[in-house]
Legacy VTK file of the C-alpha trace (Angstrom):
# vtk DataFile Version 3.0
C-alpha trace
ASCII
DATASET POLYDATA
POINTS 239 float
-20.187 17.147 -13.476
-16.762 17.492 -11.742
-15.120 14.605 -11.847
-11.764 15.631 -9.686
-14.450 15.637 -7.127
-15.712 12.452 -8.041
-12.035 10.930 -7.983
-12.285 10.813 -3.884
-15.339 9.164 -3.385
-14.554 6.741 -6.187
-10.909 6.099 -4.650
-12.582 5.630 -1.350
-15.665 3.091 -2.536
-12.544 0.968 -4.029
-10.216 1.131 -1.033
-12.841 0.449 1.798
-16.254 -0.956 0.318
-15.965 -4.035 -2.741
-19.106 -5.655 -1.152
-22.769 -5.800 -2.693
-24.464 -2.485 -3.633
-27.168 -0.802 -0.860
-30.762 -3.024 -0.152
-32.298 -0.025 0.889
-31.196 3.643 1.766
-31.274 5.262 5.370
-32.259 8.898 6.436
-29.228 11.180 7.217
-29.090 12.089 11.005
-29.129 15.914 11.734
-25.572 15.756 13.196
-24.276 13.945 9.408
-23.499 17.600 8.274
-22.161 18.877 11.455
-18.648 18.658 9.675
-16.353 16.823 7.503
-15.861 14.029 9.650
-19.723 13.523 11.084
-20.481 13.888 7.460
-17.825 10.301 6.467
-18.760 9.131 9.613
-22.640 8.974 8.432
-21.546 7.902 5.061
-19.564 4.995 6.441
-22.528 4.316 8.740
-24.991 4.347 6.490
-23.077 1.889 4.147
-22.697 -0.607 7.262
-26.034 -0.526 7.756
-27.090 -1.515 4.165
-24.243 -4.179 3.534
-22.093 -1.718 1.183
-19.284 -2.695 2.831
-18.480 -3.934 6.387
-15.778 -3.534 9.393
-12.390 -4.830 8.617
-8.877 -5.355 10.651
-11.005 -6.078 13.784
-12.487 -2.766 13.665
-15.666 -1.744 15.532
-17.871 0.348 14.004
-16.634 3.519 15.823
-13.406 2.339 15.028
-14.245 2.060 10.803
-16.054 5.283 10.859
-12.904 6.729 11.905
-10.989 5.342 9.522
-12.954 6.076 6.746
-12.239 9.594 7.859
-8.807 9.044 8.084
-9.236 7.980 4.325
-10.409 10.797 3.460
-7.920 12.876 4.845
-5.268 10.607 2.884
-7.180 11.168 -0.399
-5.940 15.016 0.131
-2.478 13.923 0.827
-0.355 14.653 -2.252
3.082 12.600 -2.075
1.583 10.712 1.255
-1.550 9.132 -1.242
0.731 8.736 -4.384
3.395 6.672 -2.197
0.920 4.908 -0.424
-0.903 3.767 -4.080
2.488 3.220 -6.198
3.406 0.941 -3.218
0.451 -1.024 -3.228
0.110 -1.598 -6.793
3.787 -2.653 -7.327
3.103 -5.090 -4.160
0.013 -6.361 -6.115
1.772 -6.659 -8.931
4.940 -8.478 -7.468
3.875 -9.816 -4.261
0.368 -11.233 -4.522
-1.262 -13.025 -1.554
-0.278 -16.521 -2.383
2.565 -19.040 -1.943
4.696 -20.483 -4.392
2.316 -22.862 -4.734
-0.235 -21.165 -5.884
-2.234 -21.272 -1.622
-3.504 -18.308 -0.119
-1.580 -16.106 1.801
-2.788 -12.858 2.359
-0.817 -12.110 5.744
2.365 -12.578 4.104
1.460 -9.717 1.324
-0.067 -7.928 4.526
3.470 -7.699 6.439
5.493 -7.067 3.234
3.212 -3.771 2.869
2.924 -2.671 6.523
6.864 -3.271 6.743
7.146 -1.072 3.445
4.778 1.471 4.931
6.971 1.737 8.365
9.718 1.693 6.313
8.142 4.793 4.021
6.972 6.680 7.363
10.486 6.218 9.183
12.483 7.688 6.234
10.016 10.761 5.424
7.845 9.544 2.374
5.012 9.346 4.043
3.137 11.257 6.843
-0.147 10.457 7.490
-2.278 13.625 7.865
-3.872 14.217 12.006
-5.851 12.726 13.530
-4.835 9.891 10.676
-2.386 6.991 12.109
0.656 5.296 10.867
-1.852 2.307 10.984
-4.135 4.190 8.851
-1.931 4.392 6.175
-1.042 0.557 6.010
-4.542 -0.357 6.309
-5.286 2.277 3.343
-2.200 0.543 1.705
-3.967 -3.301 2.113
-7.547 -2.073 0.817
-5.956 -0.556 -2.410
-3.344 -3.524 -2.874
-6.645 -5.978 -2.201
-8.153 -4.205 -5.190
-5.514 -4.326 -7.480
-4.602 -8.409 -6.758
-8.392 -9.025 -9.082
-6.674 -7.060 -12.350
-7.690 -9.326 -14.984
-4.013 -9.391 -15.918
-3.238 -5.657 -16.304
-0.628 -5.159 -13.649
1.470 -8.121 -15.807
1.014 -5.577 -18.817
2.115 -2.510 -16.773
4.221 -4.545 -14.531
4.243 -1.551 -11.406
5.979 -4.087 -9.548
9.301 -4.104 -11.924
11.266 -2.093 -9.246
10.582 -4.525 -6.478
11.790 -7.660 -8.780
15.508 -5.280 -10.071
16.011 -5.256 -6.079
15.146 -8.645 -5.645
17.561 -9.642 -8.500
20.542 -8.428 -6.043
19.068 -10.614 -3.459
19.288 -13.752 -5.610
22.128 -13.285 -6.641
23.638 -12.577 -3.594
22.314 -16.032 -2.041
24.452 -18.896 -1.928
23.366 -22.314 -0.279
19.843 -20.319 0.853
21.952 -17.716 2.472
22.009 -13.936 1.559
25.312 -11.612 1.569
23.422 -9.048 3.109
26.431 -6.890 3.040
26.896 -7.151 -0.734
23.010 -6.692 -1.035
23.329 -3.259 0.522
26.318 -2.581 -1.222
25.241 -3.288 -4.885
21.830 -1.446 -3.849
23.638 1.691 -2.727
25.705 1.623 -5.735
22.756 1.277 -8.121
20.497 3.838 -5.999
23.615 5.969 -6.935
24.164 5.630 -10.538
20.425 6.131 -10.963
20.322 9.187 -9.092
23.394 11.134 -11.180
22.224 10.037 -14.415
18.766 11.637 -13.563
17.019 8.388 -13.951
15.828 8.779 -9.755
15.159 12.150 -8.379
15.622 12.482 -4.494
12.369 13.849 -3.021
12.728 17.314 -1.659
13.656 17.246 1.615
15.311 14.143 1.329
18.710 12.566 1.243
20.496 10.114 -0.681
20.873 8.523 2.220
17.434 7.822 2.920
16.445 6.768 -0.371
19.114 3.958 -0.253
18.135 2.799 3.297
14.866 2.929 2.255
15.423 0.685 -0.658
17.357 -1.389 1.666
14.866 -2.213 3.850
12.736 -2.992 0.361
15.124 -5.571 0.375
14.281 -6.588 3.781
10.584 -6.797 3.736
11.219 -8.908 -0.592
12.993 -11.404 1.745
10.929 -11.869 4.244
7.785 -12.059 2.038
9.789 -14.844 -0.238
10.618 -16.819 3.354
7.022 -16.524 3.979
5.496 -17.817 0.471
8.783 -20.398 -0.390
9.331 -18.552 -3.122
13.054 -17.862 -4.255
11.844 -15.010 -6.370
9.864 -12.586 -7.239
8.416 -13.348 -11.266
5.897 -12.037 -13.184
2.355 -13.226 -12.053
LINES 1 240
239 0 1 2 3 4 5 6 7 8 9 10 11 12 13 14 15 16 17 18 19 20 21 22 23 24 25 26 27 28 29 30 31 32 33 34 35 36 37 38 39 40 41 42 43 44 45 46 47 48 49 50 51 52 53 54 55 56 57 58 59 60 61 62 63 64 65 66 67 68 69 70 71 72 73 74 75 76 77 78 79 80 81 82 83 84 85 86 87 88 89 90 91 92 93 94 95 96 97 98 99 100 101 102 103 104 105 106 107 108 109 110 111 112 113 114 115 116 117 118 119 120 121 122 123 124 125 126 127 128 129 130 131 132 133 134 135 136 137 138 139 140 141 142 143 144 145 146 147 148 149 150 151 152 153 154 155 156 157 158 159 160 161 162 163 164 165 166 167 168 169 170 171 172 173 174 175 176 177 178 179 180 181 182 183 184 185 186 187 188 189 190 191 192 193 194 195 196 197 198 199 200 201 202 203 204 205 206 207 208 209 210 211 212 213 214 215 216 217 218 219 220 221 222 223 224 225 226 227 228 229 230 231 232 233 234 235 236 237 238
């Protein structure tokens, strides 16, 4: 058995199914092994049809099939999928889809990831792969994160979310009378970005500047606040 070709097919069934397993199974059209994508296509068909999993984001059916391509296009990604997966699990970890008060509130974890996503895209971390959208990506992003927020408790014991909560430390203590020095946010960030990067602690991703590592951990910042406005919290803690 080969299980690194197992991995995709088990990384997909987490990020786009969680549902109840098949009633019944379906014949395979002729045109399912046509190609790659007829072949996903089928597959993501098929598991429609027998209540694997279902439509999401407003998506018709055409519309899921073609993501679920687009998924599988991601899974070959190398630093595209391990970006898109270390952001959703530290958002899981330190943004979950509730309010301070312990209410749902999935659309505020929901823009805090697409705005990290953009944010990842705009500054060269990401790429999603053709035909695969920008889109794609952040709903890729939300199916993962959705998995992780059910962990039983073992994102508090790996704590992936402990970089989100060091910048959000700057933002709180940059707030005075619920107002942020957003100048001395970006300025303690930059300087910390910088340390970390000459003592080797932070390597800058070939192809990639100093600069845009620090504006993209600025707008980090950014999308921390705005997820805190959005769920009343005035920090980011341990869940």
């Amino acid at each position: 058995m080969n299980i690194s070709k197992l991995f995709p097919v088990g990384v997909f069934l987490i990020s786009a199914a969680f549902a109840a397993p098949p009633a019944r199974s379906q014949s395979t059209a002729p045109n399912c092994t046509a190609s790659q994508k007829s072949a996903v296509e089928c597959f993501v068909a098929n598991a429609v049809a027998t209540d694997l999993m279902k439509p999401r984001y407003g998506m018709t059916l055409a519309e899921f099939e073609s993501y679920g391509f687009a998924v599988s296009l991601i899974l070959k990604t190398q630093r595209t999928y391990v970006v898109l997966v270390g952001v959703s699990s530290a958002v899981a970890d330190a943004m979950p889809p509730t309010n301070a008060d312990g209410t749902p509130n999935q659309t505020a974890q929901d823009d805090a990831i697409a705005a990290t996503i953009n944010a990842a895209y705009h500054y060269g971390f990401v790429s999603p792969p053709a035909p695969a959208s920008l889109l794609d990506l952040e709903h890729f992003s939300m199916d993962v994160a959705s998995a992780m927020n059910n962990n039983n408790g073992a994102l508090e014991f790996l704590t992936p979310g402990i970089s989100l909560r060091i910048i959000d430390s700057y933002i709180v203590t940059a707030t005075s009378n619920g107002k942020v020095n957003w100048s001395e946010v970006d300025a303690n960030l930059s300087t910390v970005v910088g340390n970390y990067i000459s003592s080797g602690l932070v390597k800058i991703p070939p192809g990639m500047s100093l600069y845009d590592v620090t504006s993209f951990v600025g707008s980090l910042a950014q999308s921390i606040y705005s997820y805190k406005v959005a769920t009343h919290r005035t920090a980011l803690s341990a869940n």
